[in-house]
C-alpha positions as CSV (number, residue, x, y, z in Angstrom):
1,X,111.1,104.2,-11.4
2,X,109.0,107.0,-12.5
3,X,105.5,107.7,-11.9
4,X,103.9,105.9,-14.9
5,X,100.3,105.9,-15.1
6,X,99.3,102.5,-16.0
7,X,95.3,103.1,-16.3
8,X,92.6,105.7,-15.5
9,X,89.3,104.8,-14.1
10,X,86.4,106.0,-16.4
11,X,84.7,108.8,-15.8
12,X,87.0,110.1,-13.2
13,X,89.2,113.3,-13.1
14,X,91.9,112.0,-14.7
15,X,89.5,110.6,-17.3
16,X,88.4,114.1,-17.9
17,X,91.3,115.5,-18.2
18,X,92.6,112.9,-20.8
19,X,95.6,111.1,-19.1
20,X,96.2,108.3,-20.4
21,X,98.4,105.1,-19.7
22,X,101.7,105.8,-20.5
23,X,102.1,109.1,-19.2
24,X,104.1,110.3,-16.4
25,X,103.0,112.6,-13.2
26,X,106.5,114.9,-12.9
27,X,104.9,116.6,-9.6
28,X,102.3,118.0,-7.8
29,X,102.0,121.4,-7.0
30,X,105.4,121.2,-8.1
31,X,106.2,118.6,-5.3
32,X,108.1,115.3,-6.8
33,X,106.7,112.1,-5.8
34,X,108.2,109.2,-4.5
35,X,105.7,107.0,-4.3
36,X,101.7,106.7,-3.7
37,X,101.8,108.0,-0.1
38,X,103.3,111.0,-1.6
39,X,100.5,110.8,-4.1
40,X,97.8,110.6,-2.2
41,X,99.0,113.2,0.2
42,X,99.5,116.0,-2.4
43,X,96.2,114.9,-4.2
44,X,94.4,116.1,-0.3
45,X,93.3,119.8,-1.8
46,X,90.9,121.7,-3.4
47,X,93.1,122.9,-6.0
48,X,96.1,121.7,-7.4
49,X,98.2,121.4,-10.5
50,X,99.9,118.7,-12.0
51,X,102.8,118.3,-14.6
52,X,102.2,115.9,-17.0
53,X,104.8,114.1,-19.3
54,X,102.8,112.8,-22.1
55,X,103.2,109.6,-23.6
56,X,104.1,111.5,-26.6
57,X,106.7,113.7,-25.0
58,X,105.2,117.0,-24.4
59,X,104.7,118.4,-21.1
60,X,101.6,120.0,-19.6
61,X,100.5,122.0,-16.4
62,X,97.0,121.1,-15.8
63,X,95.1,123.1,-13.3
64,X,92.5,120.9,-11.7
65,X,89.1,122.3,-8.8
66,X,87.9,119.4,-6.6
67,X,86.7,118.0,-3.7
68,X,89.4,118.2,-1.0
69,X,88.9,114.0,-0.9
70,X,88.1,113.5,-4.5
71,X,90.4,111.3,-6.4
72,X,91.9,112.0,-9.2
73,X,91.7,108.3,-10.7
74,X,95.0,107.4,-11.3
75,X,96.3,103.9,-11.6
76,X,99.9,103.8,-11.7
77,X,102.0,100.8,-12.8
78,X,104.1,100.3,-9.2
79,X,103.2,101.4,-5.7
80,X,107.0,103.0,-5.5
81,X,108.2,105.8,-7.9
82,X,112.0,105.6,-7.2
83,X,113.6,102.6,-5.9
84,X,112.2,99.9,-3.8
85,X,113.9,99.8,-0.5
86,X,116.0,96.3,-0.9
87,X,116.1,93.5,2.0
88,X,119.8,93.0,3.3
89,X,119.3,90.0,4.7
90,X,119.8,86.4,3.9
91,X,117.5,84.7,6.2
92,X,118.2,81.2,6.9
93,X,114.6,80.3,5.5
94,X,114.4,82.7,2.9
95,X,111.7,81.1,-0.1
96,X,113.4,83.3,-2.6
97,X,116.8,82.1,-2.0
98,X,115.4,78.6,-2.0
99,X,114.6,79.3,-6.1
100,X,116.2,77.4,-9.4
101,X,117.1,80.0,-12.0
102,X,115.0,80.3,-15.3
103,X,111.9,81.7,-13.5
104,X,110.5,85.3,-14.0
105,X,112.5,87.7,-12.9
106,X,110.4,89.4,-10.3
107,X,110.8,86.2,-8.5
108,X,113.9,87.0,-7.3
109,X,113.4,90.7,-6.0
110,X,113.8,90.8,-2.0
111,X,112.3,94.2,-0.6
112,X,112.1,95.3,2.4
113,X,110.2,98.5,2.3
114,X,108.4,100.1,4.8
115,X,106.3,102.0,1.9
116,X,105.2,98.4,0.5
117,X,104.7,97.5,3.9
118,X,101.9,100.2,4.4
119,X,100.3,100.4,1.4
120,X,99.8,96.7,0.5
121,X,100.4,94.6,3.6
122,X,103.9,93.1,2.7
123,X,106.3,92.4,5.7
124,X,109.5,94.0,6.7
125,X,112.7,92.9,8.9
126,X,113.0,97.0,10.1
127,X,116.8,96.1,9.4
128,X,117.5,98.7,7.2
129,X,115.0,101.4,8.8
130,X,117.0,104.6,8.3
131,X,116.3,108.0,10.5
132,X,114.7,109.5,7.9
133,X,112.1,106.9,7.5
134,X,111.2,106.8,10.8
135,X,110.8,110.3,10.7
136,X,108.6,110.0,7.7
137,X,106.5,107.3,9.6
138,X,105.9,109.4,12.8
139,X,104.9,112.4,10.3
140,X,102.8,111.0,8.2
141,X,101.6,108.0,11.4
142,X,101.7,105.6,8.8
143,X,100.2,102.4,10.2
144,X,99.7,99.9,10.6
145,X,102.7,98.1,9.3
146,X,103.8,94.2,9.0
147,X,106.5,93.5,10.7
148,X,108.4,89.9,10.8
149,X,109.4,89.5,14.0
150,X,110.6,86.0,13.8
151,X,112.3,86.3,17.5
152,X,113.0,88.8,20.2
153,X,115.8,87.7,21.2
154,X,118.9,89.6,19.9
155,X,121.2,87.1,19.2
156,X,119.0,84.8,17.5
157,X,117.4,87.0,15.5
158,X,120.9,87.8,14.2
159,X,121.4,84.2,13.5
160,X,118.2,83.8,11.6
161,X,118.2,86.9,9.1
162,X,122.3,86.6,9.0
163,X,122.4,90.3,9.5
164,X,123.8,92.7,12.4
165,X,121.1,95.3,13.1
166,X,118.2,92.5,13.3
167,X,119.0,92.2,16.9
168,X,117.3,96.0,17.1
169,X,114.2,94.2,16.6
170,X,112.3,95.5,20.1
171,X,114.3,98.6,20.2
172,X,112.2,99.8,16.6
173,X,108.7,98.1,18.1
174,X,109.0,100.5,21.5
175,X,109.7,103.2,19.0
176,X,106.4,102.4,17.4
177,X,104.8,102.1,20.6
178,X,106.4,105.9,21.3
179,X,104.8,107.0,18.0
180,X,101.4,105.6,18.8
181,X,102.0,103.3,15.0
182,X,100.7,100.2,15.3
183,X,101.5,97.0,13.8
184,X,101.0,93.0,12.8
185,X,103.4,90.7,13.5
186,X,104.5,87.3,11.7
187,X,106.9,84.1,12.8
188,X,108.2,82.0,11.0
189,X,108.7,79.4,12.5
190,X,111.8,77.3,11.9
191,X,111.7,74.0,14.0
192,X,115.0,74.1,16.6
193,X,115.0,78.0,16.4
194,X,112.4,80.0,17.3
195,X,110.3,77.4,18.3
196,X,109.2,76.1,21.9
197,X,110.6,78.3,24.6
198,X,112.2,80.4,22.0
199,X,108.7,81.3,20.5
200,X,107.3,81.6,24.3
201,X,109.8,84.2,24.8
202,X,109.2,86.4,21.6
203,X,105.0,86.4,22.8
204,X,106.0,87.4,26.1
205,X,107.8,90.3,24.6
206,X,105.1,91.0,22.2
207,X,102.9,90.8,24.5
208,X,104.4,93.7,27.0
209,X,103.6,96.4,23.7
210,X,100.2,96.1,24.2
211,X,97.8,97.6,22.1
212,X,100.5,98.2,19.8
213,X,100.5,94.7,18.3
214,X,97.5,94.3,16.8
215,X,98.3,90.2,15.9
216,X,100.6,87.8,15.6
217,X,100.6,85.7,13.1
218,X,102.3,82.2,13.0
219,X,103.9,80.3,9.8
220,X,105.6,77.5,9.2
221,X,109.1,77.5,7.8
222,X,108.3,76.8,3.4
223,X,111.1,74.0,2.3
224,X,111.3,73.4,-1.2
225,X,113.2,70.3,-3.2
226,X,115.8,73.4,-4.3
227,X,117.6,73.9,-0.5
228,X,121.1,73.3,-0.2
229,X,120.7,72.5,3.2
230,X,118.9,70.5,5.4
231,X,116.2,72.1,8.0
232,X,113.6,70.7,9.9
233,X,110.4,71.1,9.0
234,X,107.0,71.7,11.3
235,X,105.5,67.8,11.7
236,X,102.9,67.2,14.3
237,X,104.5,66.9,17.6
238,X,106.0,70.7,16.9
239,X,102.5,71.7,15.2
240,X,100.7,70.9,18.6
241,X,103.2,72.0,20.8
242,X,103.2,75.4,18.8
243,X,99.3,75.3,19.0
244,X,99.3,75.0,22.8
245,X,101.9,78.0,23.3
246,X,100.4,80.4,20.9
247,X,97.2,79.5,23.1
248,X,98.4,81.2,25.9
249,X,98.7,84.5,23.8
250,X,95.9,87.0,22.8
251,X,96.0,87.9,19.4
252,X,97.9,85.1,18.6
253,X,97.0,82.6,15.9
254,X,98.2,80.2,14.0
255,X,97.8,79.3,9.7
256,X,95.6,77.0,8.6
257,X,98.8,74.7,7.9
258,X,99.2,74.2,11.9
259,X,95.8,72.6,12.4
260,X,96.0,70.5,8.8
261,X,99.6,68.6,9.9
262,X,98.4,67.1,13.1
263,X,95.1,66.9,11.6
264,X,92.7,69.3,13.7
265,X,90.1,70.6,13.0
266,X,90.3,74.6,11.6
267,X,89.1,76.7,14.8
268,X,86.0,78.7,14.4
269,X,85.7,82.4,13.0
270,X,86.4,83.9,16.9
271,X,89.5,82.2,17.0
272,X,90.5,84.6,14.0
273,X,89.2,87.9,15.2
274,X,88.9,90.4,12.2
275,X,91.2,88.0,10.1
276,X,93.7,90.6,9.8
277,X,96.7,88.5,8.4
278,X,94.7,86.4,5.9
279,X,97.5,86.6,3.1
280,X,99.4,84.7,5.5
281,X,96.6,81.8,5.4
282,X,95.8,82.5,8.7
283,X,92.0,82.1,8.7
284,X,91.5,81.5,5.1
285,X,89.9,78.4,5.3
286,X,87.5,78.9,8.3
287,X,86.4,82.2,6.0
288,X,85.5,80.3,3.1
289,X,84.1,77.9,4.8
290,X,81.4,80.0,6.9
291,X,80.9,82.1,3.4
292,X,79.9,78.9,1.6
293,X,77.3,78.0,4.5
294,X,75.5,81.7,4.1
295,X,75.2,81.2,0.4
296,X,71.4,79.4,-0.8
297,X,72.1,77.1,-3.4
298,X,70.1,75.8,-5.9
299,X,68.0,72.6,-5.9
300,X,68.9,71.4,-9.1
301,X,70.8,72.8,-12.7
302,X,69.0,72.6,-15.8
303,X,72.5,70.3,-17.4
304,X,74.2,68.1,-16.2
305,X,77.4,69.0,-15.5
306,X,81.1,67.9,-14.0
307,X,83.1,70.2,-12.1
308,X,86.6,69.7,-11.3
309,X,88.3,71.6,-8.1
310,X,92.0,71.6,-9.0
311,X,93.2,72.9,-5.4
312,X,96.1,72.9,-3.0
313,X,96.8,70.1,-0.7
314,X,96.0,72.9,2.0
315,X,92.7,73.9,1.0
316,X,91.8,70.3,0.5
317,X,89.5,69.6,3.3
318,X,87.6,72.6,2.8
319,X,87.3,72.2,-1.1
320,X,86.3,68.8,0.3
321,X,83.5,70.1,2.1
322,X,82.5,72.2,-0.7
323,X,82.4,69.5,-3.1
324,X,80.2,67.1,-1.3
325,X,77.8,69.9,-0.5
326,X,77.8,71.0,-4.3
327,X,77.2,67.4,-5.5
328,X,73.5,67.5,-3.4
329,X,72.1,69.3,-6.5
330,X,70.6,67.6,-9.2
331,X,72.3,67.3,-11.9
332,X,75.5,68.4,-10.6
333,X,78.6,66.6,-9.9
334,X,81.4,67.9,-7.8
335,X,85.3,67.0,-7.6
336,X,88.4,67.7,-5.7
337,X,91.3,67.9,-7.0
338,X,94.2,67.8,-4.7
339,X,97.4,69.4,-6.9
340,X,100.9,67.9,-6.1
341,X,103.9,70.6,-6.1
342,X,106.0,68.4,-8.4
343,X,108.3,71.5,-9.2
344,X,108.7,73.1,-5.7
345,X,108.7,69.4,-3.6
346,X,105.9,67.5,-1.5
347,X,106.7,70.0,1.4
348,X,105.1,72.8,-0.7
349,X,101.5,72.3,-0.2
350,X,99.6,76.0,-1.0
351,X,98.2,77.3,-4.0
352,X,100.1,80.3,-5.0
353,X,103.1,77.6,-5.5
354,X,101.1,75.7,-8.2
355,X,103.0,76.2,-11.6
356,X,101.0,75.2,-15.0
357,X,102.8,71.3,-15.1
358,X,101.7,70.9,-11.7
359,X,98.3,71.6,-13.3
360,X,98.4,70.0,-16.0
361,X,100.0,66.6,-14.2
362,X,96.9,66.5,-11.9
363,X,94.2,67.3,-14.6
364,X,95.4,64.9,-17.2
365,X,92.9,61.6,-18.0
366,X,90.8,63.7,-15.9
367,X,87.6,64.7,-17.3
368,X,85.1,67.3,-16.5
369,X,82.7,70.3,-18.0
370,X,84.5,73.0,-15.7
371,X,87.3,73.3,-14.0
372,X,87.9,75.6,-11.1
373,X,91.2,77.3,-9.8
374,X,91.7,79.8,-7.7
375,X,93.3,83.6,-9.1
376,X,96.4,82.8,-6.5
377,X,97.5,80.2,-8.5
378,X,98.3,83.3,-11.2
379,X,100.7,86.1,-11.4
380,X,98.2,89.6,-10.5
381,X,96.4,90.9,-13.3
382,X,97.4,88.0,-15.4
383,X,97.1,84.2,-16.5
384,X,100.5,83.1,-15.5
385,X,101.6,81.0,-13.7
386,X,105.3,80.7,-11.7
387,X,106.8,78.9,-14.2
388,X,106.1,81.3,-16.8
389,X,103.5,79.7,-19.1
390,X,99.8,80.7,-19.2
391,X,96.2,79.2,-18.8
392,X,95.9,78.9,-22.5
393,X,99.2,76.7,-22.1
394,X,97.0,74.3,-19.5
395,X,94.1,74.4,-21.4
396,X,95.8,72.9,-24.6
397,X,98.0,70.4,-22.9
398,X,94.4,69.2,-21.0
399,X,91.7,70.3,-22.8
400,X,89.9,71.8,-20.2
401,X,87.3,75.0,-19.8
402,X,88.5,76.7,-16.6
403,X,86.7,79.3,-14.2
404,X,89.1,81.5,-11.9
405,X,87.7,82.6,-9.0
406,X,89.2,85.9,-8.0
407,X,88.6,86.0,-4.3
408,X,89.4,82.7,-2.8
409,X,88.2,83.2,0.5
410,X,84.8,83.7,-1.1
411,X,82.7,80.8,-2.5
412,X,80.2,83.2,-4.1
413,X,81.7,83.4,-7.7
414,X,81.9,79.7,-7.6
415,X,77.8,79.4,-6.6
416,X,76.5,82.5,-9.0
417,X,78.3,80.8,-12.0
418,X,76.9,77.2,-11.4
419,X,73.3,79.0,-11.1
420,X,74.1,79.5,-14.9
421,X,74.5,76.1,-15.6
C-alpha cells in the first residue's frame, strides 16, 4: 500500500506547496517510507526534500525550509504504507471469526501489527514479533504499546490463540522491560480459561514488571448468535469473583460490562486512573457521567421538544441518568432508548455492534423531534453502519432527524445543541 495522501490541512505546508489528495510521497530525503513512524521521523528537520507522484502522474522533487517540528500537514489514507502485519492466530474467542459473510470486507482483516499498535492504540498477541521489529522498537523506543496478554501461562496461552509462539508471552514483556518500552495490557476473559486462579496467576506475573505495565485492562469474552461452538459467557457469580481478584491488583480494572452484569454500581473516576484503556470501555461510563455533571444546563428551551436516546444496553444506566436530568428543563422531554443486537445476538450488548435494522427495529412507532446516536455506532469518517447501509437508510425506514455525537464519553455536544432548541 503506497503512501497516498488522502487530505491536506489548510493552510499548512503541504497546503502551500499544492499536494493534493491523491498523490503519493515516493521518499524523503530519498528515504522510502513504510509507514507514518517513518513519516514522522524523516519529516524531524529543517530541510528536507520530498518526491512527489502526482495524481496526474508526474513526479516532482520539492525542496521544503521549516521548523525542525513543523508538520508538513499530510493526511494519508492508512497509517501503514506497505503491508499490515497479519494476526496468525485463531483465538478461541476471536469476534472476527465469530462473523456471517456478506459484511464489509474490512471486517474480516485480522492484524497484528506492532506499528498499528503504537500509533493508534490497537492490541497485539507479540506472536509474530520478528528480530527486526524488536530492533526497530528499541531504536526508535516506540511505546507504549497494547499488548493482549490474555494469560501468562505458556500452555494456556497456546490453547487460547491456537498458536505455538504465544507461550513467549513473558519472555517479549521482560524484553520490553530490558528496553525501558512500556505497555497496557488487556484479558479477555473467557469463563473456564483464564479466569479465577488462572487470571490470579497472569496479575501476579504482571505485576513483577513493574512500572512496565502501565494497566491492565479486563474484558469479557464477546459471544455472538454466529459461534459454532458453545462457550461460557461472563454471568454474575464470575463478574464478582473477577471484580474481587482484579481488586487485589494496582492498575488493574475492569469494563464497565463487569459492574453492569451483577448490577453494581460503575466505581468512581479514581478507580480508573488516567482512563488509559477507554476504547476497551473501561471507564467510559464513569467519564461521561462526571462530564455531564460539570456541564450548566439550561432552565428551560424556547420549543418544546422530544429527544430520543437510541443507545446500547451498556450505556443504558448512564443514558438513563442523562435522560431524567435532561427532562428537568422546561419544555424538554428526554428518552432512552435501549437498542437490541438482533443481528449479532442478546449477548452483544455495546454500541459499536449496532447495525442500521437494529436501529431502525428500536425506533419504529417511536416518535420524537431528535434522535441521538453515538459516532461508534458508524464506520470512521462515515454514516455506515456494520451491515453496510447508511444513516439516510435509517432515516427513511423511520423518519427520524438524528444528531451524532462524535465523542461519546463527552455529553457536551449533546447539551450545546439542545441550548439551540
Amino acid at each position: 500500500m503506497p503512501a497516498i495522501v488522502s487530505d491536506v490541512e489548510l493552510g499548512s505546508i503541504a497546503d502551500e506547496i499544492e499536494i493534493e489528495a491523491g498523490d503519493e510521497i515516493l521518499s524523503i530525503d530519498g528515504c522510502q517510507l513504510t509507514d507514518l513512524i517513518d513519516y514522522n521521523f524523516y519529516c524531524k528537520s529543517e530541510f528536507l526534500t520530498i518526491s512527489v507522484k502526482k495524481i496526474n502522474g508526474e513526479l516532482e522533487d520539492i525542496e521544503i525550509e521549516k521548523d525542525y517540528d513543523e508538520p508538513l500537514g499530510i493526511i494519508f489514507e492508512s497509517a501503514v504504507f506497505d503491508k499490515i502485519k497479519p494476526c496468525l492466530n485463531k483465538c478461541i474467542f476471536c469476534f472476527v471469526d465469530q462473523q456471517p459473510k456478506g459484511l464489509r470486507k474490512t471486517l474480516y482483516i485480522k492484524d497484528d501489527d506492532y506499528r498499528l499498535s503504537y500509533l493508534q492504540g490497537t492490541y497485539i498477541t507479540l506472536t509474530n514479533l520478528k528480530e527486526e521489529d524488536k530492533e526497530r522498537i528499541a531504536k526508535m523506543h516506540l511505546g507504549p504499546l497494547y499488548v493482549s496478554v490474555h494469560t501468562t501461562n505458556p500452555d494456556l496461552r497456546v490453547k487460547m490463540l491456537r498458536n505455538p509462539n504465544a507461550k513467549d508471552i513473558m519472555t517479549h514483556l521482560k524484553w520490553f522491560r530490558k528496553q525501558q518500552i512500556p505497555v497496557h495490557c488487556q484479558i479477555v476473559l473467557c469463563p473456564g480459561y483464564n479466569d479465577g486462579k488462572e487470571l490470579e496467576r497472569t496479575l501476579t506475573d504482571l505485576k513483577s514488571l513493574k512500572d512496565t505495565v502501565l494497566s491492565v485492562a479486563i474484558v469479557p469474552v464477546g459471544l455472538t448468535q454466529f459461534r459454532k461452538d458453545e462457550m461460557q459467557k461472563v454471568d454474575e457469580k464470575i463478574a464478582k469473583e473477577t471484580l474481587q481478584i482484579a481488586s487485589k491488583f494496582k492498575g488493574v480494572c475492569c469494563s464497565d460490562e463487569f459492574f453492569l452484569i451483577p448490577g453494581e454500581e460503575i466505581p468512581p473516576a479514581k478507580y480508573y486512573g488516567n482512563f488509559s484503556q477507554l476504547s476497551d470501555g473501561v471507564g467510559s461510563l464513569r467519564l461521561l457521567i462526571d462530564d455531564f455533571k460539570k456541564l450548566k444546563l439550561p432552565k428551560s428551551i424556547k420549543n418544546q421538544t422530544k429527544i430520543i436516546f437510541a443507545t446500547s444496553y451498556a450505556a443504558k444506566s448512564a443514558i438513563e441518568f442523562i435522560c431524567n436530568e435532561l427532562s428537568k428543563i422546561k419544555n424538554l422531554t428526554c428518552q432512552c432508548i435501549p437498542v437490541k443486537s438482533t443481528y449479532w445476538g442478546n449477548n452483544i450488548t455495546v454500541a459499536g455492534l449496532i447495525t442500521s435494522d437494529d436501529l431502525v427495529n428500536a425506533l419504529k412507532e417511536k416518535a420524537s423531534d431528535i434522535t441521538i446516536i453515538p459516532s461508534i455506532m458508524l464506520k470512521p469518517f462515515s454514516e455506515y453502519f456494520l451491515d453496510g447501509n447508511n444513516l439516510d437508510y435509517v432515516k427513511e425506514k423511520t423518519k427520524h432527524n438524528f444528531f451524532v455525537v462524535k465523542n461519546s464519553n463527552s455529553a457536551k455536544e449533546i447539551v450545546e445543541m439542545i441550548k439551540t432548541l
